[in-house]
NUGUFI-950300 format. One record per residue (C-alpha): residue in one letter; chain; x negated, y, z negated. Coordinates in steps of 0.05 Angstrom, whole numbers. Example, Ala and Ser with C-alpha at 12.3 -4.5 7.8 and 13.67 -1.06 7.14 Angstrom:
BEGIN
{'A','A',{-246,-90,-156}},
{'S','A',{-273,-21,-143}},
REM end
This chain:
BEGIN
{'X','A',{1612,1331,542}},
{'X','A',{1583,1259,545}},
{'X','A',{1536,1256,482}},
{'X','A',{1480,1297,464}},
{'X','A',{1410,1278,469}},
{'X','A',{1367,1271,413}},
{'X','A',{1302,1280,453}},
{'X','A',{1286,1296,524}},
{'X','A',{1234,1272,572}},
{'X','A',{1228,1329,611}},
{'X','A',{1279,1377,637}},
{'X','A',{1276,1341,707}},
{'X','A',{1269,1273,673}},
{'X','A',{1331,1267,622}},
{'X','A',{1343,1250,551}},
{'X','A',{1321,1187,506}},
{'X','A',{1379,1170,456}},
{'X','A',{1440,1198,461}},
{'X','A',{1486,1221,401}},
{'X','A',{1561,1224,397}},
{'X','A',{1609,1235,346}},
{'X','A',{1678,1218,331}},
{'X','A',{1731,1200,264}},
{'X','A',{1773,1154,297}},
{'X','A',{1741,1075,306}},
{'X','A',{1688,1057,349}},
{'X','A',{1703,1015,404}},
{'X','A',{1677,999,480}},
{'X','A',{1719,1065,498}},
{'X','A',{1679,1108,449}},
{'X','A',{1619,1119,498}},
{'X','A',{1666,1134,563}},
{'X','A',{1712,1181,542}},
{'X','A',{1691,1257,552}},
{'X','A',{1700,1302,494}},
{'X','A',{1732,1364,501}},
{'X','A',{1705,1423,468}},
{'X','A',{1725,1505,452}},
{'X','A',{1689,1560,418}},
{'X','A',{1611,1542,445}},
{'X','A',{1563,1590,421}},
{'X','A',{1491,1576,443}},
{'X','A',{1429,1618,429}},
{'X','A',{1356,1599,431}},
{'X','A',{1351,1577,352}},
{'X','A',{1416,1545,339}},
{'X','A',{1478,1511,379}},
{'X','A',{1553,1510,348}},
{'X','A',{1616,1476,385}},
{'X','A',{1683,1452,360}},
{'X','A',{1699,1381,388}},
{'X','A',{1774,1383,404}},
{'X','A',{1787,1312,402}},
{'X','A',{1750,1285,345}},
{'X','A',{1765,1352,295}},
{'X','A',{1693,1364,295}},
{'X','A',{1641,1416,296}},
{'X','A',{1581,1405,319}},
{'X','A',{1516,1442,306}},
{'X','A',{1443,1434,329}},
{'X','A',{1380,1468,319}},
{'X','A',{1320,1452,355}},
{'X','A',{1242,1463,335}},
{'X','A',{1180,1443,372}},
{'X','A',{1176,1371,365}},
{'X','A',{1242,1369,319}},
{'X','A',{1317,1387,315}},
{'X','A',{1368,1384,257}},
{'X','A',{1440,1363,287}},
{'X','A',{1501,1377,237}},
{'X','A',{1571,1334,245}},
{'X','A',{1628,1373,198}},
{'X','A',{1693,1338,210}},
{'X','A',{1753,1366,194}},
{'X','A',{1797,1314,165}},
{'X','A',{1758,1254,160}},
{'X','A',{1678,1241,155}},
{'X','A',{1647,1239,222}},
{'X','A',{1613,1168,254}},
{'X','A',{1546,1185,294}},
{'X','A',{1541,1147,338}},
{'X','A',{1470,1125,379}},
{'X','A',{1453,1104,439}},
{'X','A',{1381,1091,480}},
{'X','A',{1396,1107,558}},
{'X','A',{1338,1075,587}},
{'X','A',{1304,1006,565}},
{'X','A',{1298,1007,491}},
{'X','A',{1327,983,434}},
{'X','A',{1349,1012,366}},
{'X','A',{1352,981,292}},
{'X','A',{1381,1001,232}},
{'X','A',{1319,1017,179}},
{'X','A',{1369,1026,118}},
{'X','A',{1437,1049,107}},
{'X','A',{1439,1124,133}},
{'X','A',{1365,1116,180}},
{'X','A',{1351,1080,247}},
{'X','A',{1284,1069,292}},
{'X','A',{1278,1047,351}},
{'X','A',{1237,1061,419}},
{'X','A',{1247,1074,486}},
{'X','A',{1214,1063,550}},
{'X','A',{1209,1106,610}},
{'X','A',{1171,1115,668}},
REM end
């Protein structure tokens, strides 16, 4: 697993913004390495995985125009971390709530 996206363009077209989550620091590496997962269990209302590497489990449920992700770390609080994948840019609105836009063709 690479990241997850937070919304999609189509299902031909890709995601805009891409979470990931980790406990350990964020660095350049945080982005590149893969995370390995066990125990997925997806249905159409609600996705669960454990993330192996980070001690995290991850859960997402989508809606029409919404979704509600869920980081529970094991050990330590999780970082989320966010990314825009095409031309865009992102800014922190407060201390726990970002904006930002994306374009896309």
């Amino acid at each position: 697993i690479q990241g997850f996206p937070l919304s999609l363009i189509s299902h031909r077209l890709g995601e805009i913004f891409t979470l990931q989550a980790t406990t350990g620091p964020v660095d350049a590496q945080s982005w590149s390495t893969p995370l390995t997962y066990d125990h997925e269990e997806p249905t159409p209302y609600h996705y669960s995985v454990w993330l192996e590497e980070p001690a995290l489990r991850l859960e997402f449920a989508p809606g029409e125009r919404t979704g509600i992700f869920r980081f529970t770390g094991r050990d330590r609080a999780p970082v989320v971390l966010l990314s825009t994948r095409k031309e865009g840019e992102l800014i922190a609105a407060g201390p726990r709530s970002v904006t930002g836009i994306e374009r896309f063709k």
